[in-house]
C-alpha positions in Angstrom: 116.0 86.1 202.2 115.0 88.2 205.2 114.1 85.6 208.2 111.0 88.3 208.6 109.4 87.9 205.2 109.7 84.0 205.7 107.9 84.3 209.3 104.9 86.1 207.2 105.6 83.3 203.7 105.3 80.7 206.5 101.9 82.0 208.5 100.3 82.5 204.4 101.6 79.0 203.7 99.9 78.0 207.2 96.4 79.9 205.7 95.8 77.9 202.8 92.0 76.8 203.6 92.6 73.2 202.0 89.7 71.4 204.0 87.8 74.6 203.0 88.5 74.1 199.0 87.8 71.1 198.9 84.6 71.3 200.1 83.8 74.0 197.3 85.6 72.6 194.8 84.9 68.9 194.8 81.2 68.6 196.3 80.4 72.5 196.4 79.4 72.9 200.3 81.0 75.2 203.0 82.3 73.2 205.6 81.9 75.6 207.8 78.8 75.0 208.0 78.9 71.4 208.6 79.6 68.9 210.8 81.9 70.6 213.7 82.0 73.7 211.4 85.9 73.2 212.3 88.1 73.5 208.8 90.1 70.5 210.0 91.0 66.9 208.2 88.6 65.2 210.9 85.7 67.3 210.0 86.1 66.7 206.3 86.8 63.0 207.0 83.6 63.4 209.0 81.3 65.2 206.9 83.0 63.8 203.1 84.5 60.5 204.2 88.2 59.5 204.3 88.9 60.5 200.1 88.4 63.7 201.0 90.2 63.9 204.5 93.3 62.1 203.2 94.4 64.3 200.9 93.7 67.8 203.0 95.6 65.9 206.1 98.9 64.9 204.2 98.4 69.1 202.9 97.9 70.3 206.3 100.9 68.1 207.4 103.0 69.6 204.7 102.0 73.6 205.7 103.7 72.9 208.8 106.9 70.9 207.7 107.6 72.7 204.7 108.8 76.0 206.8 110.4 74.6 209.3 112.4 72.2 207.0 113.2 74.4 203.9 112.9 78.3 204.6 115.9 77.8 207.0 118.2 76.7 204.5 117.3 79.9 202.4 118.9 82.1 205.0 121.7 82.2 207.4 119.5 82.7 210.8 120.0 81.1 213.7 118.4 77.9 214.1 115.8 79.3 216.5 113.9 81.0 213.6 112.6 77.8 212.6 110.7 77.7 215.4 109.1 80.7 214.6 108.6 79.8 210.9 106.1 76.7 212.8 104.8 78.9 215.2 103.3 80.9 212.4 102.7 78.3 209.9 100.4 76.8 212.8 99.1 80.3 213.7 97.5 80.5 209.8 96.2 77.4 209.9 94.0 78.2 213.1 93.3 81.9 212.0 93.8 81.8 208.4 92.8 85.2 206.9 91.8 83.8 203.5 88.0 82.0 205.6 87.9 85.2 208.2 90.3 83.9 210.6 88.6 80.8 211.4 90.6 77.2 210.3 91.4 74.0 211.5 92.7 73.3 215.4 96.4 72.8 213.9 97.1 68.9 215.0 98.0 68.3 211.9 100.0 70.8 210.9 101.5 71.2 214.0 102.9 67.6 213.5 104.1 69.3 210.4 106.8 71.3 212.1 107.3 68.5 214.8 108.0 66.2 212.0 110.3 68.9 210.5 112.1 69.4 214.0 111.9 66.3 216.4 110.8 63.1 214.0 111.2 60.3 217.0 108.7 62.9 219.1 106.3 62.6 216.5 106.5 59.1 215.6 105.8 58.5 219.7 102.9 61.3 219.4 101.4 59.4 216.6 101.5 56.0 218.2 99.9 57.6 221.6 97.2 58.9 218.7 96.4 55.7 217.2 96.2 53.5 220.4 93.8 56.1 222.0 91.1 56.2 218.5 91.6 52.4 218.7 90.4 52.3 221.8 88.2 54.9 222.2 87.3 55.9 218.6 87.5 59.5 219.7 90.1 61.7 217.5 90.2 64.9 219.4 91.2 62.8 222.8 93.8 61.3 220.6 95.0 64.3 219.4 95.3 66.0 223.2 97.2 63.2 224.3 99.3 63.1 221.7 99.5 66.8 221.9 100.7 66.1 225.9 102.9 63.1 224.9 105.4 64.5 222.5 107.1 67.3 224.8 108.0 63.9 226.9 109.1 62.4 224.1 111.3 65.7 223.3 112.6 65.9 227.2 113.5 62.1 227.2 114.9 61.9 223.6 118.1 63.3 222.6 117.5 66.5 220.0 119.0 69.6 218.7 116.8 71.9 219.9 117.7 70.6 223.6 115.4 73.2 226.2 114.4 75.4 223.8 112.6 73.1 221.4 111.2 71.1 224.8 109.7 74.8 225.8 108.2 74.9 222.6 106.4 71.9 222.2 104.9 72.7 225.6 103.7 75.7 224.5 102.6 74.0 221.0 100.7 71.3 223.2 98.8 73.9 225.8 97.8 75.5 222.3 96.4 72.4 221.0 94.5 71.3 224.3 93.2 74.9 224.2 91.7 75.0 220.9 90.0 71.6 221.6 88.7 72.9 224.7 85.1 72.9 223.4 85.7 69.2 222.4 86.6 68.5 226.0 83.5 69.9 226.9 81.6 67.7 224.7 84.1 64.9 225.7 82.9 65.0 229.8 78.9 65.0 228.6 79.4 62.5 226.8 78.5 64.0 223.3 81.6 63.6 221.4 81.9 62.4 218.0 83.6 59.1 217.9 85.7 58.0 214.7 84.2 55.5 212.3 80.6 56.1 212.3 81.4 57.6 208.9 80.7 61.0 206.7 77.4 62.8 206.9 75.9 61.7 203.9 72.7 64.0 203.8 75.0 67.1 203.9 76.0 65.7 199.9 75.2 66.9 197.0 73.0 64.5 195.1 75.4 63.1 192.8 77.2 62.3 196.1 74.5 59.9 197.6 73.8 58.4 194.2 77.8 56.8 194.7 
């Protein structure tokens, strides 16, 4: 299969809007226009509670892990062009052209095709996640750090991809910082939403506040 076609398979398989059908399919809201209005696992945990956000994480995870892990053992590229399978893969997620090019901020998935390419990385990106929403109860400063942390973890641990997979989870990282920037901004006034407070129950449909 051509290494082209699975570039554009990997950015459709990035698009799926899973946050965005759940929220039709199971309580019939847009979640768009709710909460953060972002199409992420953190605003769906935020706006439908963790049931919800569970579910469309572990999905997100596998949009990214999928092409970087499979598609390259249905052609004979070079290893490089699984990189670009996660580059895409994360580029649907953010502009996913089946909810007008607006999705998710593409932690998740992102962590996909890290899991897929560097697992030690991740595991160390994860751990910098959950020590910083212990402490702080704040997921999208979790997420920058962690964002920050794994291209460390790539430079100091041993990997295939050697400079060329350290360049790109640089560039993956400067990506994620910049598509939380507006939660940055929040973040230094002091207005950002912290983790556990739980969902937004008034956005609900009725048989949703009856449970």
């Amino acid at each position: 299969m051509s290494p082209i076609l699975l570039v554009l398979l990997s950015y459709l398989l990035g698009a799926i809007p899973t946050s965005f059908w759940m929220g039709r399919a199971a309580y019939g809201i847009d979640l768009r226009e709710h909460g953060s209005g972002n199409l992420g696992a953190t605003n769906v945990y935020r706006v439908l509670g963790w049931k919800a956000a569970l579910p469309v994480m572990l999905a997100d995870v596998a949009k990214g892990f999928v092409p970087v892990w499979f598609f390259p053992r249905l052609e004979d590229a070079v290893w490089i062009w699984a990189l670009a399978y996660g580059t895409a893969a994360v580029l649907g997620h953010i502009y996913s052209l089946f909810v007008r090019f607006k999705g998710g901020k593409g932690v998740a998935t992102s962590a996909g095709v890290l899991l897929g390419l560097a697992p030690l990385a991740v595991l160390v990106g994860f751990a910098v996640w959950a020590l910083t929403v212990l402490v702080t109860r704040i997921v999208s400063l979790g997420s920058v750090l962690a964002a920050l942390a794994v291209p460390l973890a790539v430079w100091l641990i041993p990997n295939e991809g050697g400079r060329t997979l350290l360049w790109f989870t640089i560039a993956l990282a400067a990506f994620v910082v910049w598509a939380h920037r507006s939660n940055l901004r929040r973040l230094a006034r002091g207005e950002e939403h912290r983790f556990g407070r739980g969902p937004d129950r008034h956005v609900l449909p009725p048989m949703e506040h009856e449970r």
